[in-house]
C-alpha positions in Angstrom: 174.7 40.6 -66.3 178.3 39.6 -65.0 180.7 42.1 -66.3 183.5 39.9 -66.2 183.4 36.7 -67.1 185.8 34.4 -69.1 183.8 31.2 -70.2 186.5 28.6 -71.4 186.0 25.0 -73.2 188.7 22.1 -73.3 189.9 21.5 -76.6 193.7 20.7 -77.8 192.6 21.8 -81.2 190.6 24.7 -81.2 190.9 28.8 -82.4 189.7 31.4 -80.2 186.7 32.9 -81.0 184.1 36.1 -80.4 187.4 37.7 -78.3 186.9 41.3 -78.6 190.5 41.7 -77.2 193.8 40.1 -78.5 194.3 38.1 -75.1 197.8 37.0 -76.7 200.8 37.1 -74.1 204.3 37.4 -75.1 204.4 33.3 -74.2 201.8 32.4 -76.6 199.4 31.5 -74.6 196.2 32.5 -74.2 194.8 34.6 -71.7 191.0 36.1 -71.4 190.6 39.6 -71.6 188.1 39.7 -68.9 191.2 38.2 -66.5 193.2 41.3 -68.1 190.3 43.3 -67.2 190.2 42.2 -63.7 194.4 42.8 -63.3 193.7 46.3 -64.4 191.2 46.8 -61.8 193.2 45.7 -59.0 197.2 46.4 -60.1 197.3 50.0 -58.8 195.5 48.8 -55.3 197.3 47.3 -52.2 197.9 43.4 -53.1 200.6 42.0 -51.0 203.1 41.4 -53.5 205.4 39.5 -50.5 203.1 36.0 -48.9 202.8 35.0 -45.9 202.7 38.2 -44.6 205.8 39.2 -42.0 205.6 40.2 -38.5 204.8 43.6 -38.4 206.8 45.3 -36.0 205.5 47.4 -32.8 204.6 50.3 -33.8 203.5 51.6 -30.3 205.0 53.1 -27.0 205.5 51.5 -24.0 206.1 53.1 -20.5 206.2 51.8 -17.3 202.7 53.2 -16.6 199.7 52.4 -19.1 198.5 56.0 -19.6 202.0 56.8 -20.6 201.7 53.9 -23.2 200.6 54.4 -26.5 198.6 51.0 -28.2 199.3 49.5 -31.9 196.2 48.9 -33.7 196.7 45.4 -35.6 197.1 45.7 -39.4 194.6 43.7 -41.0 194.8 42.9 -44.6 191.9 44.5 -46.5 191.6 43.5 -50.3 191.4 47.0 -53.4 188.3 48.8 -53.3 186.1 47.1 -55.4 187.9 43.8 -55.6 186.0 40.9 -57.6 184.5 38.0 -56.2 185.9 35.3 -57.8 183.7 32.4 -59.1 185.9 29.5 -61.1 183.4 26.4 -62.3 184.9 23.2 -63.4 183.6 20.0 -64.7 184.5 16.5 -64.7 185.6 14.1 -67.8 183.2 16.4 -70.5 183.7 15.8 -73.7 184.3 19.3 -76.2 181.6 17.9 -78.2 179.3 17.7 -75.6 177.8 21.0 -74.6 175.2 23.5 -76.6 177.1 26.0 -76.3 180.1 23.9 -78.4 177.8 22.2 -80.8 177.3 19.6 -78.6 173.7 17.8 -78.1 173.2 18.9 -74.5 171.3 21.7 -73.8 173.7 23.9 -70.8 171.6 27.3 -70.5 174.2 28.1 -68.2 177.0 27.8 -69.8 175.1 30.0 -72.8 174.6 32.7 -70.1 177.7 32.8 -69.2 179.4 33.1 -72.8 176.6 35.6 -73.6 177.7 37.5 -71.3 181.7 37.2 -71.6 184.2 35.7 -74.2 184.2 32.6 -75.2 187.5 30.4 -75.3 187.4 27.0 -77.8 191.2 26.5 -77.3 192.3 25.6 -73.8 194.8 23.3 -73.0 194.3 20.6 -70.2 196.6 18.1 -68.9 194.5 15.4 -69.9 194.2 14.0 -66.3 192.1 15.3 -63.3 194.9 16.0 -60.5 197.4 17.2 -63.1 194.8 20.1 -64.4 193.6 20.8 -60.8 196.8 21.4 -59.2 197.6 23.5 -62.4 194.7 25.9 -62.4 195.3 26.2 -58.4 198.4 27.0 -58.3 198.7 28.6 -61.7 202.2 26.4 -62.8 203.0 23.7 -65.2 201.3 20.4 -63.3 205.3 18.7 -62.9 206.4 22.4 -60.8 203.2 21.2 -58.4 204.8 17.5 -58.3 201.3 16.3 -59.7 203.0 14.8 -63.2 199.6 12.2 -62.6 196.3 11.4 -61.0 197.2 11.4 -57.0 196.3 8.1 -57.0 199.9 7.1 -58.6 202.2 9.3 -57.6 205.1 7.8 -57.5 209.3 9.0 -56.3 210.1 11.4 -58.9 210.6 14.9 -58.7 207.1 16.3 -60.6 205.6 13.3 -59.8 205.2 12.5 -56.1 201.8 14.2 -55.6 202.6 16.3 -53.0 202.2 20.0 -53.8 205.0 21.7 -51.9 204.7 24.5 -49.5 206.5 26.8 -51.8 203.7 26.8 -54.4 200.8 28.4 -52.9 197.5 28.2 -54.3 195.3 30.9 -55.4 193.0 30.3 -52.7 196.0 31.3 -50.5 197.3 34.3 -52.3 193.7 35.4 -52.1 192.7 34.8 -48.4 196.2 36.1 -47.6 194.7 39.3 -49.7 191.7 39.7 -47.3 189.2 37.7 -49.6 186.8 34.6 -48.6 187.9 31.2 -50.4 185.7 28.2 -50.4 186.0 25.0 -52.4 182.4 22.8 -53.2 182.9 19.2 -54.5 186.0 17.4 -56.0 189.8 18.0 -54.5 191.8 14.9 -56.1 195.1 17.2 -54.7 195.9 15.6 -51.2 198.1 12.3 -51.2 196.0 9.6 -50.7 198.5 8.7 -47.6 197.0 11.9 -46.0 193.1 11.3 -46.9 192.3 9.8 -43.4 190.2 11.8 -40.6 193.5 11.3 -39.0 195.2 13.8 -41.4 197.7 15.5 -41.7 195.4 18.4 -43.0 198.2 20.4 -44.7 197.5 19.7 -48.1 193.5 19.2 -47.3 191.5 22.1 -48.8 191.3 23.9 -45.9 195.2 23.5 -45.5 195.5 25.3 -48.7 194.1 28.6 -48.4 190.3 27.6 -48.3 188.8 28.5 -45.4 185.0 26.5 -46.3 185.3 22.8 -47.7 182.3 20.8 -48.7 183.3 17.7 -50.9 185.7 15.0 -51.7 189.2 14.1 -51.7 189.1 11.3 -54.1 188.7 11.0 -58.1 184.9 10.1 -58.0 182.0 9.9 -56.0 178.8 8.2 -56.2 175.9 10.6 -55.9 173.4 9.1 -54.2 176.6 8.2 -51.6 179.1 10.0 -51.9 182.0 9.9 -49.4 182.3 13.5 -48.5 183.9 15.8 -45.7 182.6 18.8 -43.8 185.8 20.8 -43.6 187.9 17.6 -42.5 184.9 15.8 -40.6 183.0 12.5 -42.4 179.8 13.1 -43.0 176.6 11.0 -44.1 174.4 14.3 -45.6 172.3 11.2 -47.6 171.3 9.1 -45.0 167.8 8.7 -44.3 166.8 10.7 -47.6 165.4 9.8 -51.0 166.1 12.6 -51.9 169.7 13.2 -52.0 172.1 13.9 -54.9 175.4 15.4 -54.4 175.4 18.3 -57.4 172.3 19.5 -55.8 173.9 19.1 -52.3 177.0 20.9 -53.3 175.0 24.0 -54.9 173.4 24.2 -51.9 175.9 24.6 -49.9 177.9 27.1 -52.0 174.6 29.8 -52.3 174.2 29.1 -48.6 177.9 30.0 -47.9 177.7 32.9 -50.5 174.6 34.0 -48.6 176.1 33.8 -45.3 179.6 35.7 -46.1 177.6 38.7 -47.7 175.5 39.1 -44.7 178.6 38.8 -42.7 180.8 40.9 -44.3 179.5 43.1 -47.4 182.3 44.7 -48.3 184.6 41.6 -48.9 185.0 39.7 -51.6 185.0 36.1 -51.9 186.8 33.3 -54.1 184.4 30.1 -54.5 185.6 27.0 -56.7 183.1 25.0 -57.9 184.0 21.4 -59.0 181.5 18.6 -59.0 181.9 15.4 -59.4 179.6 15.5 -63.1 180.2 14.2 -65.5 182.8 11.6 -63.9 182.2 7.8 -64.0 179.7 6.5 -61.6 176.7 8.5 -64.0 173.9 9.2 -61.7 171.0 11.7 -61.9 167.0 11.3 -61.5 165.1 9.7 -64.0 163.5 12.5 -65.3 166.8 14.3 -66.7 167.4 10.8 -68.3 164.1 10.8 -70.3 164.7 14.2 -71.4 166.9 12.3 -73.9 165.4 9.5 -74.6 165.3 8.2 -78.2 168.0 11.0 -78.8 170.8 9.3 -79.7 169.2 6.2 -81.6 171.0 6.8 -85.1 174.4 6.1 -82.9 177.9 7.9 -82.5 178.6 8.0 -86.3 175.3 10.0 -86.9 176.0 12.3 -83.8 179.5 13.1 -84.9 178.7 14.4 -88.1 175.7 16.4 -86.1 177.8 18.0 -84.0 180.7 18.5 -86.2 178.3 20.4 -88.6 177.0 22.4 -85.7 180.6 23.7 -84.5 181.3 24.6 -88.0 178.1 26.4 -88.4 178.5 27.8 -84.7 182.4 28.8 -85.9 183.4 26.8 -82.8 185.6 25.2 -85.6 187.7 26.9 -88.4 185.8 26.5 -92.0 187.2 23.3 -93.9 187.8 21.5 -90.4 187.7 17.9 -91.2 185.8 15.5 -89.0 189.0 13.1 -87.6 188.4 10.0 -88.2 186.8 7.7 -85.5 189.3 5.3 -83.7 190.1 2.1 -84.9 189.4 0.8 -81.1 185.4 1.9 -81.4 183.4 -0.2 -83.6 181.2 2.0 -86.5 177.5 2.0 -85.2 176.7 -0.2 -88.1 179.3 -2.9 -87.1 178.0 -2.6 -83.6 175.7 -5.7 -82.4 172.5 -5.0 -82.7 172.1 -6.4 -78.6 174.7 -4.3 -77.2 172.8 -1.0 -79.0 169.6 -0.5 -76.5 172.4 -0.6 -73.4 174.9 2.2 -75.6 171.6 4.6 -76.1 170.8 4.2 -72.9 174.5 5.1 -71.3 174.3 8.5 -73.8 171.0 9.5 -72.2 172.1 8.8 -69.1 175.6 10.9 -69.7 173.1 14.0 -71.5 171.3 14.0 -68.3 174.0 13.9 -66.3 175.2 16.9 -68.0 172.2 18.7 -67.9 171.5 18.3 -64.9 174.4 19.5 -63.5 174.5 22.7 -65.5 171.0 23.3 -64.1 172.6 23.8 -60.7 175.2 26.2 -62.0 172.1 28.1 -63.4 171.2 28.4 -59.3 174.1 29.7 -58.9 174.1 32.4 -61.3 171.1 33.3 -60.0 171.8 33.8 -56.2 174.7 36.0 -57.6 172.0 37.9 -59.3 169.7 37.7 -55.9 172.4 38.9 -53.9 173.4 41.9 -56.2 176.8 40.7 -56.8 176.7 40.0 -60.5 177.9 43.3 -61.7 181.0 42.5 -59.6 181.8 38.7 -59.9 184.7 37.6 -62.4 183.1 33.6 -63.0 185.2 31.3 -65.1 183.5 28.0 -66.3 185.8 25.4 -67.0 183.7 22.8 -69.4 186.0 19.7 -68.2 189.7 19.0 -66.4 189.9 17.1 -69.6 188.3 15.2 -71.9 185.4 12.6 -72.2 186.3 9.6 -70.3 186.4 6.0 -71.6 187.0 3.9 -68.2 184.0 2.4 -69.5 185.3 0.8 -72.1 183.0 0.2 -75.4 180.2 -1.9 -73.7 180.3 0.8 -71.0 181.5 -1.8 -68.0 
């Protein structure tokens, strides 16, 4: 079991519920009790409350003769006893309707696991936009004090808007390392200035410019995966080439147990920090065929039917408050009934295609619950799954092109 674990779901709308704790701050926002758990744990330890850390001065003797000199032995930073590792999950473009454990028509065992074993958030505000929300949970600050108002690839003059995280607003990666923990990052950035995504860098505001030591993934918004265009640390690599095999969640769990794996051996007693963001369920949709016919025939009554399914399932669950309407569907999305009769095979087909998309990806988060488990680190890993930077994309449009 994991002992700590705040399991969050992004929804403008939505009540907290099965909190065992009143999480309220004075602010009014929300925070989990298992984070308040975690604070306890650690406030009375030896956190550097002052970052980068300063010179430290000599604390030796020197003579003119070496065995009338007295050494210094180098302060190292050690985190608490006891300290967490820290594991924060986050999705792509998901949709709060879309997971089981919301009411949603996707089976996510993980996810399940994860809320069985924690407290379950319904109401978590996003900023609607995938640099904007990343920069925020990073850096822990409104997404305009980390000058990412929008999506990196428009930043623009402004102050809050440029896209360039300043110095002065360190990331928790940073604070952590700085704190004696591993940090690691697996799949989607969308935080450097596209100006500085070259090989040629600069590499300051790359991953491993701010505070994480491993970085496996990408810099931009998507990534096909079956080709994605990915970087080891800041190196280009071509992982798929030559394979049949390949798909980028799969890769990127790979990596992340092997990295887990390899900092446990090499240092027990230290904790480490690992954000896990894959590029699912982001536009280009691409998973094997056999996640896909999991769903087939699944969604042939349309989006009308579904809503109503899933809207009666988060009642039911009490995702939703009793005597929560269904909101109307847009005016911009055709009724399934209106919807030519041609067009329909292609739309059931893009919803299996999303479900397996989904399910697939959560099935690699189960991997990674379980090499927690297999390492014996469970009992002492604070994991956070973030069900989407925001919600459900519709870059496809209503044809889905």
């Amino acid at each position: 079991m994991f002992p700590m674990l705040a399991q969050v779901e992004s929804n403008p709308r939505g009540v907290r519920r099965n909190s065992p704790i009143a999480g309220d701050c004075t602010d009014g926002t929300d925070r989990a009790p298992a984070t308040h758990a975690a604070h306890d744990e650690l406030k009375d330890a030896t956190m550097a409350q002052t970052l980068p850390l300063p010179e430290p001065a000599f604390s030796g003797v020197i003579h003119e003769l070496a065995t009338e000199s007295t050494p210094a032995r180098p302060e190292i930073q050690y985190p608490p006893a006891g300290a967490p590792n820290v594991v924060v999950v986050m999705y792509d473009d998901v949709g709060f309707g879309a997971a089981s454990t919301f009411g949603g028509p996707v089976p996510t065992p993980a996810l399940d696991r994860v809320a069985a074993g924690g407290v379950s958030y319904n109401r978590f505000h996003t900023t609607a936009l995938c640099s904007p929300t990343r920069a925020a949970l990073l850096t822990g600050r409104n997404h305009h004090s980390a000058h990412m108002g929008g999506i990196s690839e428009i930043a623009y003059g402004f102050p809050g808007y440029d896209g360039i995280i300043p110095r002065s607003t360190a990331t928790v990666a940073e604070v952590l390392r700085l704190n004696g923990y591993s940090t690691a990052m697996f799949g989607k950035a969308h935080v450097t200035p596209m100006w500085e995504t070259s090989p040629a860098g600069p590499f300051d505001r790359w991953p491993t410019g701010m505070g994480f030591e491993r970085f496996y993934g990408f810099l931009g918004g998507e990534a096909s995966q079956w080709e994605p265009a990915l970087y080891d640390q800041t190196t280009p690599i071509e992982p798929y080439v030559g394979r049949d095999d390949y798909h980028l969640t799969e890769d990127l769990a790979d990596h992340t147990i092997e990295w887990m794996r390899l900092q446990k051996a090499a240092a027990p007693n230290k904790p480490f920090f690992v954000y896990f963001s894959p590029g699912a369920t982001h536009a280009p949709h691409h998973v094997w065929p056999e996640w896909i016919e999991k769903f087939r025939g699944r969604f042939d009554d349309g989006w009308d039917a579904l809503r109503e399914e899933i809207h009666a399932r988060q009642l039911e669950l009490g995702v939703i408050p009793p005597g929560t309407a269904l909101t109307p569907r847009p005016d911009q999305i055709p009724s399934w009934d209106e919807y030519p009769d041609r067009f329909k095979p292609v739309a059931r087909r893009l919803m299996e295609v999303y479900a397996g998309f989904l399910a697939h990806t959560d099935a690699q988060v189960t991997r990674l619950l379980d090499a927690l488990d297999d390492l014996g680190q469970a009992d002492n890993t604070l994991v956070v799954y973030l069900m989407g930077d925001n919600g459900a994309s519709g870059e496809g449009t209503v044809h889905g092109a």
